[in-house]
C-alpha positions as CSV (number, residue, x, y, z in Angstrom):
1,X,-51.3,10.0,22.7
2,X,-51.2,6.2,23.3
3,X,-49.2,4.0,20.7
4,X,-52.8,2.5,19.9
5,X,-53.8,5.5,18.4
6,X,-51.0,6.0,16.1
7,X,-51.9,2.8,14.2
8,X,-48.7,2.2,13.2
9,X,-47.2,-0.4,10.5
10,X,-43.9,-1.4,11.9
11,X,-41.0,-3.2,10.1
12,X,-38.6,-5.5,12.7
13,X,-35.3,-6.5,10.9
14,X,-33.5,-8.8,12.9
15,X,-31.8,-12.5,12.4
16,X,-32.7,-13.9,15.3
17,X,-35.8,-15.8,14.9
18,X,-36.2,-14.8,18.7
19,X,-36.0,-11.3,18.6
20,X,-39.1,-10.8,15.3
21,X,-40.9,-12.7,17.9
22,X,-40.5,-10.7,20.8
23,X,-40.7,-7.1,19.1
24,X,-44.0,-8.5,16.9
25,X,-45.3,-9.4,20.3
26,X,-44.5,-6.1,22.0
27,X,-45.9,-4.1,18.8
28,X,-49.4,-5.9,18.6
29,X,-49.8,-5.3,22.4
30,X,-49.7,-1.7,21.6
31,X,-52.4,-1.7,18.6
32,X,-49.6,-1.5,16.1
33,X,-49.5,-3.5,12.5
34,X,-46.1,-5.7,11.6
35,X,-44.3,-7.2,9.2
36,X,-40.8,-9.0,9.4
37,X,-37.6,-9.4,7.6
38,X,-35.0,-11.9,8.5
39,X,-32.1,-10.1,7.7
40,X,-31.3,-6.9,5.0
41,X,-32.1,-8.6,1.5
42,X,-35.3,-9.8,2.9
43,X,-36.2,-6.3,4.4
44,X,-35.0,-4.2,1.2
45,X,-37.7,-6.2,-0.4
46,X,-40.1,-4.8,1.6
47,X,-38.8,-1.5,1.4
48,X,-39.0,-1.4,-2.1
49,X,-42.7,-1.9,-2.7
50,X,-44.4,-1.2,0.7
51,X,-44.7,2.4,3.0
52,X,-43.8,1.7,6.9
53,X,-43.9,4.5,9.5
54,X,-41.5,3.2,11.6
55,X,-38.3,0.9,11.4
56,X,-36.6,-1.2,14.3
57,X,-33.4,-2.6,12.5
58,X,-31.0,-4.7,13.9
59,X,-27.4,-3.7,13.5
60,X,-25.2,-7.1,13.1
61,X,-26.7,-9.4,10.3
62,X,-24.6,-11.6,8.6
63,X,-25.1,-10.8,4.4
64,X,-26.0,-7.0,4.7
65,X,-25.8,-5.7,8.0
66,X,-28.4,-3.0,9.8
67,X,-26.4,-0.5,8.3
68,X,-25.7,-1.1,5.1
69,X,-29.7,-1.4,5.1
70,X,-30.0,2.4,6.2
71,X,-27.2,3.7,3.3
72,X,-28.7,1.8,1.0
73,X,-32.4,2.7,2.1
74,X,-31.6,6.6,3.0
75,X,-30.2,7.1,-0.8
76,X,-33.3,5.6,-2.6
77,X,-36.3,7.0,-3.6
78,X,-38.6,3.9,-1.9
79,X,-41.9,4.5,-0.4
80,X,-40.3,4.0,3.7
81,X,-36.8,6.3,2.5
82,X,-37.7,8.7,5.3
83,X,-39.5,6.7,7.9
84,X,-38.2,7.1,11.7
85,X,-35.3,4.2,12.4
86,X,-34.6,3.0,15.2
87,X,-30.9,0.9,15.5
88,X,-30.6,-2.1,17.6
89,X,-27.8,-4.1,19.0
90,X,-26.1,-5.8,21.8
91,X,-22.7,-4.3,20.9
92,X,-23.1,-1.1,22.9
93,X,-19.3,-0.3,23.1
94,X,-18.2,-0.3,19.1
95,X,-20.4,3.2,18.5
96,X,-21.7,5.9,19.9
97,X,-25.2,7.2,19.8
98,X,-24.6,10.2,17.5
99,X,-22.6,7.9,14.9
100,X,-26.0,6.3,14.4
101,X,-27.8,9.7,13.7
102,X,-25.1,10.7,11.6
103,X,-25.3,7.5,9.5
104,X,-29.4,7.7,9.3
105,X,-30.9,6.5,11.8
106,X,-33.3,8.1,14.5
107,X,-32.7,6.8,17.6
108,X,-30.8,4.1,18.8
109,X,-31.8,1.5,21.5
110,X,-29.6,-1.6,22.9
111,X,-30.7,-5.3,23.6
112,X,-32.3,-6.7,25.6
113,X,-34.7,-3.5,24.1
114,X,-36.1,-2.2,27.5
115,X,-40.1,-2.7,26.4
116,X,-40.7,0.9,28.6
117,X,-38.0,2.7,26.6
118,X,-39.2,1.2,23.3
119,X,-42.5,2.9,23.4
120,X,-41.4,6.2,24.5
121,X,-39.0,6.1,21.7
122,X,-41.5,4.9,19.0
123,X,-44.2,7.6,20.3
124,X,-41.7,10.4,20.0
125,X,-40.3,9.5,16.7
126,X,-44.3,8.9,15.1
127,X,-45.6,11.6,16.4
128,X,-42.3,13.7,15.3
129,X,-42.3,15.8,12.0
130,X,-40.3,13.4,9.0
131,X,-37.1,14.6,8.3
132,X,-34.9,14.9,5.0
133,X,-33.3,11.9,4.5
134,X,-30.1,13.2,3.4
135,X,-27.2,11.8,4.4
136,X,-24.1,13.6,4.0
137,X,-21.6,11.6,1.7
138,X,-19.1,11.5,4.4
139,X,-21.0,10.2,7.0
140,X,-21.2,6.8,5.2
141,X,-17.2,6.3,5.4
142,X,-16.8,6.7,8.8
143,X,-17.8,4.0,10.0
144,X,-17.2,0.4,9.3
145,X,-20.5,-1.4,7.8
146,X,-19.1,-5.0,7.8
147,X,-21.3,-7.5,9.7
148,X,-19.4,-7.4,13.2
């Protein structure tokens, strides 16, 4: 199944005004709606009164960072609470992989986002069955959510 046929409405949280244009450019190549946030207040917004089926969300914003987003997101009751997340970040070395499952992401991709791995990772997480999105308590301390 092609991304195109998934028809997908995509929310990009990133800083970098570089970056929204880059994945929105990527996304509408592959047939698939999306909206923007600047940063984690702007996307919580969103979150609040629209449904996505997928998240990309940037890890290190200054204000609220891509994982404070995900606590705060994962323990709500907002239309998007259990859409597939994707993490993404440059700083490669300060986690691994499964911390990023643990804390409620999906998958976890770095930057530059390899365009190729990007869409497999999307098509496998839409076409997926949703998950719970309970978190376990202890999975939020564990990690360090200040902007890094």
């Amino acid at each position: 199944m092609s991304l195109k046929d998934l028809n997908l409405s995509v929310l990009a949280v990133d800083d970098e005004p570089s970056n929204l244009r880059v994945f929105e450019q990527i996304f509408e190549v592959f047939g698939a709606r999306v909206t923007t946030a600047a940063g984690g207040a702007e996307a919580m917004a969103l979150l609040e009164v629209r449904a996505f089926d997928l998240l990309l969300v940037d890890l290190h914003m200054p204000g609220m960072t891509g994982l404070e987003l995900m606590r705060l997101l994962r323990t709500s009751s907002f239309p998007s609470c259990e859409a597939p997340a994707i993490a993404v970040t440059a700083d490669v070395y300060s986690y691994r992989r499964g911390d990023y499952l643990r804390l409620g992401f999906d998958d976890f991709l770095p930057k530059p986002v390899p365009v190729a791995s990007l869409v497999e990772t999307v098509r496998r997480l839409a076409t997926a069955p949703r998950r719970s999105s309970a978190v376990p308590a202890s999975g939020w301390g564990a990690l360090d959510l200040r902007a890094g």
